[in-house]
C-alpha positions, 0 to 999 in steps of 0.5 A, a space after each residue: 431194077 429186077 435183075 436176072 433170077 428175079 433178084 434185086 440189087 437193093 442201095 446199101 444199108 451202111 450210111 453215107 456218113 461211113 460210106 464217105 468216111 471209107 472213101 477218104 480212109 481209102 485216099 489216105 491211105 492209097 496216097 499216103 502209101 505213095 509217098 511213101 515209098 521213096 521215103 522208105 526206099 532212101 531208109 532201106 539205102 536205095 534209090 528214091 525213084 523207080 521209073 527210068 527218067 524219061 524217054 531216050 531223048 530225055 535221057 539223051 538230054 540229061 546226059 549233055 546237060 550233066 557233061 556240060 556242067 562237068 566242063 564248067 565245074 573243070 573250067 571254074 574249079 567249082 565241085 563236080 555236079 551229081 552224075 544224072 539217074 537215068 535208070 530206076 533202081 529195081 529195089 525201089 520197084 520192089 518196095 514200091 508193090 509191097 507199098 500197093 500190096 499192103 494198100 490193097 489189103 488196108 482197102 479191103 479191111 476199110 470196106 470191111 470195117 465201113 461195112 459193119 456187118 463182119 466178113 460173112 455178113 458183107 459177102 451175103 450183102 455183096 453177092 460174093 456168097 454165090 458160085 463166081 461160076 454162074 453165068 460167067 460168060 457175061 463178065 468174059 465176053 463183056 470183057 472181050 468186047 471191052 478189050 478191043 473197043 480200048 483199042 479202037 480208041 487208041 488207034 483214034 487217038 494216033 489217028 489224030 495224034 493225041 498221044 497224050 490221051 492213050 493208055 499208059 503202061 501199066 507199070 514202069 519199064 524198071 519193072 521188067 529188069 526184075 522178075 522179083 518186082 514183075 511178080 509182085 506187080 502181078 500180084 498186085 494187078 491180077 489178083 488183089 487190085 479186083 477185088 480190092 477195088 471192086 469192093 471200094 467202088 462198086 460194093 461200097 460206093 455203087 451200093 450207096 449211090 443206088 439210093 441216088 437212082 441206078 444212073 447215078 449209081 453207075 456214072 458216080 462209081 465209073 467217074 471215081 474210079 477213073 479219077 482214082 487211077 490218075 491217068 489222062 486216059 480218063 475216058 477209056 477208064 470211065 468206060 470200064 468203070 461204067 461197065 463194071 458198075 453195069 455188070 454189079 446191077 444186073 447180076 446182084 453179084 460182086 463176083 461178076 465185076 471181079 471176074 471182069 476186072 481180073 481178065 481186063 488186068 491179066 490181059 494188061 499185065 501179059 502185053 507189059 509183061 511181053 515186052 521183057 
């Protein structure tokens, strides 16, 4: 595919043999960490969860149930059941984005590694030796109109009272509690998560799947990249993802998906963050 600037986004020269080894050090690496976190959280003397149970009505639910339970223990003498933990404990929040911090660097050093072509090497391979700043208004505006195309899929879903299918919040409500945790969220969201994941999906992934044809390329990268962010918003995610693979073929660049991976995530991390 010519790209502007006459140049040409060629398929990576890395085998599938390390592209497929990356991706699966990535998954235990990301889920690993994951579960993780409570683990380390109950060693530090914290609370294993972090998200608040449940909406006012579950919570509501939860205390009846345990008052319930409490008369019964009074009547039969039986021992007194555990009061219910309806809030997350922030320092398990905390815990929890140092875990994603360090998962996004490991990522990164694993596409380093399956690479192997050394910091400089790769940077020249994925484009990010040019300016960030040439024709940044293609990722900004892409961006924008990706923004609100999100949405107008979320007020179809209302409409049609499919809420399951809406976008999620992008962190716990415990988050907001803590300005220790809302930073490192933000770290976390604005500045690692697009390069980290840029470079796992569309530097190392796409550029392997190019061999395959640029269809191919694009709708493999969007569909694990949306798969890899476990939500039921899966259509709006294969959406950027297809976007981000979109703006990687045409520019040659990695900067180009990073710039709009970054806006997409600050305006995210800004709506949640408004709620405090």
């Amino acid at each position: 595919m010519e790209l502007a600037g006459g140049s040409r986004l060629q398929p990576a020269s890395w085998s599938w043999n390390r592209t497929m080894a990356a991706i699966a050090a990535a998954l235990v690496i990301h889920f690993g960490l994951l579960f993780a976190i409570p683990v380390m959280a109950e060693g530090l003397g914290y609370e294993p969860e972090f998200r608040d149970a449940g909406d006012i009505f579950e919570q509501a639910a939860a205390v009846v149930e345990y008052t319930d339970a409490r008369l019964v223990a009074i009547a039969t003498s039986a021992g007194m059941p555990e009061p219910p933990q309806l809030r997350g404990d922030v320092r398990t929040a905390r815990v929890a984005y140092v875990a994603a911090i360090a998962d996004l660097l490991l990522l990164a050093a694993v596409v380093v590694v399956a690479g192997g072509k050394g910091l400089r090497g790769l940077a020249r391979e994925m484009g990010l030796d040019r300016s960030p700043l040439a024709n940044i208004s293609t990722p900004v505006i892409a961006a924008g109109v990706t923004i609100v195309a999100i949405a107008g899929y979320a007020a179809l879903v209302r409409a049609l009272n499919l809420d399951d299918l809406l976008v999620s919040d992008p962190a716990p409500a415990t988050v907001l509690r803590d300005s220790a945790a809302l930073t490192l969220f933000g770290v976390t969201t604005v500045v690692l998560a697009p390069v980290a994941e840029e470079l796992l999906f569309r530097g190392l992934l796409m550029r392997k799947l190019l061999s395959l044809g640029a269809p191919v390329a694009i709708a493999g990268s969007a569909i694990v990249f949306a798969a890899w962010h476990v939500s039921p918003a899966i259509v709006p995610l294969v959406g950027v993802g297809a976007v981000l693979a979109w703006l990687y073929l045409r520019s040659a660049t990695l900067w180009q998906p990073i710039i709009f991976h970054t806006i997409f995530n600050l305006v995210s991390f800004v709506q949640f963050a408004g709620h405090r």
